[in-house]
Steps between C-alpha positions, in 0.01 A plus 500: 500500500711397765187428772351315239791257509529410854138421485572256232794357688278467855175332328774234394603467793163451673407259255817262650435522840543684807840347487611626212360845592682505799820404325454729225476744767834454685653473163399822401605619808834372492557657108404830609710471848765443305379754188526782812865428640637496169357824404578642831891352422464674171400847673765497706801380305381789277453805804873387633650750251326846593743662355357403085169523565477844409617413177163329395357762271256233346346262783454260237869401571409432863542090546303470687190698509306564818350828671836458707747506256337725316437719787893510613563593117298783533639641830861424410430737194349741652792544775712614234271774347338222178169560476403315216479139433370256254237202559469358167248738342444723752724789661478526840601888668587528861415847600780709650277811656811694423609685132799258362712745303585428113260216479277652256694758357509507094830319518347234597189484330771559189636185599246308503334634209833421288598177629479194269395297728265642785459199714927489532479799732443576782101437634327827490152599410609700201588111357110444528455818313755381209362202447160590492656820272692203249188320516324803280752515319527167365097431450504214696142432563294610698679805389381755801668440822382566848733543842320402798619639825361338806554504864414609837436854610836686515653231338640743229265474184431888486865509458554223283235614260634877484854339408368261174302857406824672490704249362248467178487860483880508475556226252179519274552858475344629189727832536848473516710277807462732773845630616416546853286399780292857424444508162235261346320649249091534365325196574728280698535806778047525476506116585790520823313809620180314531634324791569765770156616403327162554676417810431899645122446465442110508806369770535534868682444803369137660631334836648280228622728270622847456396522152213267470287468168128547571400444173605262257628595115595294169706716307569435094790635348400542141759411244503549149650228161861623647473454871542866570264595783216722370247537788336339787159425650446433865160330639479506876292241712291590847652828640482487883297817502361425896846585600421868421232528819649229651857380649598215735701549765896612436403544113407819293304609193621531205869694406358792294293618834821514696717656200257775497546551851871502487548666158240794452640826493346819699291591241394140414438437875250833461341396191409148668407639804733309693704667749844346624413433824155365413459068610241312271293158619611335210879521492608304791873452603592813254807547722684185337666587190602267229648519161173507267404853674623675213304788389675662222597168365113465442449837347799432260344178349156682482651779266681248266177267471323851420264558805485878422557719823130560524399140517765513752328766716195285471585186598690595800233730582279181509723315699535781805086465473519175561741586829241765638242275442626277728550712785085528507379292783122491533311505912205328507119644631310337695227657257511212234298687261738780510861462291786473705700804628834682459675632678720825448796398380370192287263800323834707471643143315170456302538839343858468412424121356196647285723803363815302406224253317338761374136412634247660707565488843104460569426241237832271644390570876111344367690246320706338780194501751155479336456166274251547189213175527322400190128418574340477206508776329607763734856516693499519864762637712593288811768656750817289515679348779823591619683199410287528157617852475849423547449167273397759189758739575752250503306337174545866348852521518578149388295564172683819417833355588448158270342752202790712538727185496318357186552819316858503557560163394293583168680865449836233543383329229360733295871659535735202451302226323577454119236425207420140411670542164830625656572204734463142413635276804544587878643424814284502829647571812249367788525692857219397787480550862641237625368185725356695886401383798450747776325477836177679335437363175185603259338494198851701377725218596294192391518698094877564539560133615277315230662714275830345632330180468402520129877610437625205700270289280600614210843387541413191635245429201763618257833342636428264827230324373466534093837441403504153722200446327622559162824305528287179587310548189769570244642186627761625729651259767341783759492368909241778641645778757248519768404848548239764676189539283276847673233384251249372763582889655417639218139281474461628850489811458403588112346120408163453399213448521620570901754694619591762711469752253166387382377491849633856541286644179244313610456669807623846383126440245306472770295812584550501907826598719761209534513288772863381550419179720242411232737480248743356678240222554444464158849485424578194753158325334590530191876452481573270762588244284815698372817415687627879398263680737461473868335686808643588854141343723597689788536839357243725517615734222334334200808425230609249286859356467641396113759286478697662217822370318679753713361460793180509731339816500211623745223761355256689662165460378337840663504747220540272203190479376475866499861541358400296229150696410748844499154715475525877403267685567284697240501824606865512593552412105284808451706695690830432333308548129436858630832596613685802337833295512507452158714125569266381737222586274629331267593189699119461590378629140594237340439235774148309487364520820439130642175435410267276768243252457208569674609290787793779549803283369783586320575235166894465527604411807856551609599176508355428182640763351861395611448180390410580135809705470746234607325270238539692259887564649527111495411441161793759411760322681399166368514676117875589588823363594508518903836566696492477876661700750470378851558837702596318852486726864804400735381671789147601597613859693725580169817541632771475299755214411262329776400086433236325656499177429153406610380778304674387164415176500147590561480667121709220403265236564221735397637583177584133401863620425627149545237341325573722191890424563437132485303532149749754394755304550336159390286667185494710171426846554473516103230350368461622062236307316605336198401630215661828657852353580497365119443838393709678693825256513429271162750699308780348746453210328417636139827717512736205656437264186555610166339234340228351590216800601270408804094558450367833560289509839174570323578121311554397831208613660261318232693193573406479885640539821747201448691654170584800751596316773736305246628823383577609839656204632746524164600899604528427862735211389672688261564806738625284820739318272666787391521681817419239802564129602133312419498406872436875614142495278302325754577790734513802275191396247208244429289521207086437611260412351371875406776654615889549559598576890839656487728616808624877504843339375344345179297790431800709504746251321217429193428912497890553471499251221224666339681894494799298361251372229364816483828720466649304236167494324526905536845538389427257186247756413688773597764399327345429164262817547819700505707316196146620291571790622842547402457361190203734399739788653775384241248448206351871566864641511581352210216573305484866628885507364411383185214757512728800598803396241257475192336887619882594569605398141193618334574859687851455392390400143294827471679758678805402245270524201380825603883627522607315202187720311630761747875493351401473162284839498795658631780371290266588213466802591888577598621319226286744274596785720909424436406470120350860503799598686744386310367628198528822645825495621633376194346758310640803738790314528559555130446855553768558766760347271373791286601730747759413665651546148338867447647778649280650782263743396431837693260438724155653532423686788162391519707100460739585775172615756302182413739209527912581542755338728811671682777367504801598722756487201280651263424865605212495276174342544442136280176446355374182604261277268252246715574154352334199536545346883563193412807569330837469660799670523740193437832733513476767701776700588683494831444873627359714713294781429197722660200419272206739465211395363222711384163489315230296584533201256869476632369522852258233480759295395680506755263474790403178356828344516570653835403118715751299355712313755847668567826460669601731797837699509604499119378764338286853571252650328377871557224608347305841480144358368265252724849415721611235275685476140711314245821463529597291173549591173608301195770724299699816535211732402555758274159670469235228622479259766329140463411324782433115466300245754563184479206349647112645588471661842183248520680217637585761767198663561476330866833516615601763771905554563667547787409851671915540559556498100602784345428317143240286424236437198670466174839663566632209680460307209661716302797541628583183647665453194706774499628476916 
């Protein structure tokens, strides 16, 4: 945009003169002179005060902005132990190479997680992960969200990425908040203990890095409708599986090799065959020791993804193969059509390699040194060479160490990823090798970079370059930032119809051996006319050197072509189908064995392989919401607290971190389409007025673009008014033409307005949901009461009828009972008066034995006459005399009345029949006694007196008259 500009301005010039040329030229001159001394003023009138510069935590603040000022920000912070910063929408980490207590503890990721405002705080890279974490939460589209870590090798994204893991596993928890650093629980502990596994079998130590990435993985976290984390998926890209027969200089293979070796017990150490004092080929420098040579840490997160202990034996089993196979070293003959020989101890090797991989020892000797020939119809065997022995026993154990790899990535899967239904968005975290350039550079280091390369261009595409782009159309008053575009790279090396990687298939198709200086040839023919690419005349090693955004890197072109083919051969697939290691079988079961054309090449090349699988990654971060890390490398030895300066500014400018801080600071990182911001902040407007009702977003929407840009311009109004000045809305807002571009400070300010909105709307509701409430509470209480007073009453009503019936059978009945009674009484009655006047007859002796009383002042026996019991002895005399009572009718008598109530102490009774007697009679008695009750022993029938009485029943009555 900018070149297209100054050649409008010089063919104007021309078309004046040479004159005016000229004095265009010394104008421009002058401008920019003066352009640089005023900037350089700027620069330093803002470095005199060293002391605040390590209080930037956004670089967007720095006035003004150049790789220097920048630059000093950086170091300044990084003195004083701050290792993360803010550039606009990027956060840049400085790598410490040294643990920093309490900086991601659960305090702090607590923090973080709780504060109101995330941004306020402190920069940290568990900020990235809450935004991106709010971002699910509030549906803003696109919904799914993906962190992109990037940077050189050893710059700290291993790291980086193993922090966000944790931190979601902490916060989107879908157990309970874990109270301590050890205890996460079911799926959240499956998804951290992927990691050590990962980077035991897939990361080594580099001359960059002592815990390099060799293989590059996406990994989802799979959340379901309430943001609780519910599994995970991880797809890994191009694992550096050369480095298993093959290490540079001061670098080793991979960690799980040397964590055997350190780790094994005895009796593992017999099982593998591997005694303590053995050395292997393939694990150079195994005298250094670093962290990530952690055995048991391994074996712990294989038992809680469920790799049963069997599997276990198998796969490491496998892996000490792979170590003997490596000490085999082939001698050549100077018989060609005889295999090549072996010595002693590589035989001794060959056996152990072929038991621990359960094969025949035969069939893999015939398989690393004879070669099976298709002609025609019949196989011929052809001897092999030594270096095409050694090339096919190297080829064997990189096969079985990237099928062994693939199957643990799948059994990861299989263990922590979460059915489709169950999950519904998801946050990616992205961790690559990062950009390399070593003094040998291959087919290896030309995938890693152009992955590093589409990354870089992805950011560029999505932030550098589109959002310029897309404030110019929506009508923004936009002046483009000048930036690095790696495009052209990219064209280089993946473009078609030519391109490096084109050029490399194309020769890996043809049936013959490669011929390095022949492609090199081609190369320099056919993309000469790319700036990006470039050849050393005067070497005599045939290379190419790529200029990429990071730098200019050198590769070797010997080996390429034969990197990229990555042939296996046939009958070392057969092998492995036929082993008794039930794993391995498996591993090479399932596998379809490359099938040829019959010019002898494979279909998928390596490179085309890689390249389909970070398409396919591409068109998942450009389906997502990115967030970019910039993971920056102080120091290139990793020492700690250590800053170069030349290296920093190196990424910097690499990067485009001051590019993206001068559109950070200049632009909207918020851009919501708007239909989208009518639907999701129209009802600030609806609720504010009362009145007058604004049109639903669907009316809008019929009426065109130009209703909702109307509507929006009247809620952005409304909203600054009542919070904000109008003057701040040019900075904080502008409405487009499709869309509304919003700073972090609007977006925050119109989503606080909208939980205001949306909390009164919920305690309306609530409030009105729980007045129905009461009120059908109160109307069910009352209606019960009525319910339970009408069944009382009715109860009442019929238990009172039922005693009033009750009563009146009984009253009846006594009342008819009395009658009878008194009748009697009256009529015996009469016949006492009769003979009390009557002078006492002689008694009977058969009268005196069946009923007589004996009294103490009459020395004869009384005859006693059994009256009616419900007659009373009104007037009984006050006396006291020993009563006898005898006959049955007279005894009768008085054990019925003997339950009558009776006061202690005031009289005594003595009896000589059943213990108990009367002790009342009515008159002197001259021959007969009467005895009288005044009411029916049936009232008393119940009663029991007091066990201390010595009169009860009747008695008591009697004579309470006459005490």
């Amino acid at each position: 945009m900018s070149s297209a500009n100054d050649q409008r301005d010089g063919t104007a010039g021309h078309r004046n003169g040479g004159s005016a040329v000229k004095g265009f030229t010394q104008k421009v001159d002058s401008s920019h002179t003066s352009l640089n001394d005023s900037l350089e003023g700027e620069v330093q009138a803002f470095l005199i005060d060293e002391d605040q510069l390590h209080t930037y935590d956004d670089l967007t603040k720095v006035n003004p902005v150049t790789p220097t000022t920048v630059l000093k920000c950086l170091q300044a912070r990084y003195s004083v132990k701050v290792f993360y910063t803010h550039a606009g929408c990027t956060l840049v980490a400085l790598n410490p190479f040294q643990p920093i207590p309490d900086l991601y503890s659960l305090d702090v990721m607590k923090e973080y997680h709780d504060a109101l405002q995330p941004q306020e705080s402190k920069p940290h890279i568990f900020i990235v992960a809450e935004e991106a974490y709010r971002n699910i939460q509030g549906q803003l589209e696109p919904v799914n969200q993906s962190l992109v870590v990037s940077g050189e090798s050893g710059a700290g994204k291993t790291w980086t990425s193993r922090c966000l893991m944790k931190y979601y596993a902490t916060v989107a928890a879908s157990s309970s908040v874990m109270k301590s650093q050890d205890t996460v629980e079911r799926i959240e502990r499956r998804v951290l203990d992927s990691n050590p596994i990962m980077e035991a079998f897939g990361n080594a130590c580099t001359l960059r890095n002592n815990n390099s990435s060799r293989f590059g993985k996406y990994i989802q976290l799979q959340l379901d409708r309430y943001q609780l984390l519910v599994g995970a998926s991880v797809q890994t890209y191009l694992l550096e599986k050369t480095r298993v027969a093959c290490q540079l200089a001061n670098e080793r293979n991979f960690h799980i090799f040397y964590q055997m070796m350190r780790g094994a017990t005895e009796e593992q150490r017999n099982e593998w065959k591997m005694s303590r004092d053995q050395c292997f080929v393939w694990l150079p420098n195994s005298e250094k020791e670093i962290e990530e040579d952690s055995f048991n840490e391994t074996i712990e997160a294989m038992v809680h993804l469920g790799i049963n202990v069997e599997n276990q034996k198998e796969i490491f089993r496998i892996l000490a193969g792979i170590l003997q196979l490596g000490n085999v070293s082939f001698s050549s003959t100077q018989d060609e059509s005889k295999p090549c020989q072996l010595d002693k101890q590589s035989e001794d090797f060959l056996q152990r390699a072929a038991e621990l991989l359960c094969v025949s020892a035969e069939e893999l000797q015939t398989c690393l040194r004879v070669r099976t020939l298709k002609a025609g119809k019949q196989n011929v065997l052809k001897p092999c060479s030594q270096t095409e022995c050694s090339v096919r026993r190297d080829c064997l154990a990189k096969v079985i160490y990237a099928q062994l790899f693939e199957w643990l990535v799948s059994f990861i899967n299989n263990s922590i990823c979460a059915d489709k239904s169950n999950w519904c968005n998801f946050i990616g975290v992205l961790d690559v090798y990062g950009f390399e350039c070593f003094h040998s550079n291959n087919l290896e280091q030309l995938c890693i970079n152009y992955a590093n390369e589409k990354l870089q261009q992805h950011f560029v595409a999505h932030y550098l370059r589109a959002q310029q782009e897309e404030y110019v159309s929506e009508g923004l008053e936009w002046s483009f930032v000048k930036y690095q575009d790696n495009q052209s790279c990219l064209d280089l090396i993946e473009g078609t119809p030519i391109s490096v990687f084109s050029l490399l298939n194309e020769e890996s198709r043809l049936n013959r051996i490669s011929d390095a200086k022949l492609l090199r040839v081609r190369l320099e023919k056919e993309l000469c006319d790319n700036a990006n690419i470039s050849w050393d005349k005067f070497s005599k090693v045939p290379h190419f050197t790529v200029a990429h955004y990071a730098g200019k890197v050198n590769y070797q072109i010997e080996g390429m072509v034969e990197k990229n083919k990555d042939p296996v051969p046939p009958e070392l697939l057969s092998l492995l189908q036929k082993s008794d290691n039930s794993l391995l079988h498996q591993l090479f079961t399932d596998k379809e064995t490359e099938n040829t054309t019959s010019k002898g090449l494979s279909k998928v090349t390596v490179v085309s392989k890689f390249k389909n699988s970070l398409e396919s990654l591409m068109k998942i971060l450009h389906t997502t919401t990115p967030h970019y890390t910039r993971c920056i490398k102080p120091n290139p030895d990793c020492k700690p607290l250590t800053f170069k300066k030349e290296e920093v500014i190196m990424q910097l400018e690499a990067c485009g971190i001051v590019e993206t801080i001068h559109i950070s600071a200049a632009g909207f990182p918020i851009r919501i389409p708007l239909q989208s911001f009518v639907q999701r902040y129209g009802l600030l407007k609806r609720c504010s007025t009362s009145g007058n009702q604004s049109n639903s977003a669907k009316d809008l929407k019929s009426d065109g673009n130009d209703s909702l840009r109307l509507e929006v311009e009247k809620l952005l109004t409304m909203v600054l008014h009542q919070n904000l000045s109008c003057d701040h809305r040019s900075s904080l807002v502008h409405c487009g033409k499709t869309k509304v571009f919003l700073t972090q400070g609007m977006l925050e300010l119109l989503e606080n307005q909208r939980k205001k909105i949306l909390h009164q709307c919920a305690f309306s509701i609530q409030s009105c949901w729980r007045r129905y409430q009461r009120h059908k509470r109160i109307a069910r209480r009352q209606s019960a009461t009525l319910i339970q007073a009408a069944v009382r009453s009715w109860l009442v009503r019929k238990r009172v009828r039922r005693w009033n019936r009750a009563a009146a059978v009984i009253q009846n009945t006594w009342k008819k009972w009395r009658t009878l009674l008194k009748s009697l009484a009256e009529v015996e009655l009469d016949d006492a008066e009769d003979l009390e006047e009557e002078d006492a007859p002689a008694l009977n002796p058969v009268v005196r034995e069946r009923g007589s009383v004996q009294l103490s002042s009459i020395p004869e026996p009384v005859t006693v006459r059994g009256w009616p019991m419900g007659l009373a002895l009104a007037s009984a005399p006050s006396i006291t005399v020993s009563l006898t009572a005898t006959g049955f009718q007279k005894i009768v008598s008085v054990m019925t009345s003997l339950n009558l109530p009776s006061r202690r102490g005031e009289y005594k009774v003595k009896t000589n029949q059943y213990k108990q007697g009367l002790a009342s009679i009515r008159a002197q008695p001259k021959g007969s006694v009467k005895l009288h009750y005044q009411r029916s022993p049936l009232l008393y029938a119940d009663r029991h007196p007091d066990l201390k009485s010595d009169v009860t029943g009747f008695n008591e009555i009697l004579l309470e008259k006459t005490l």
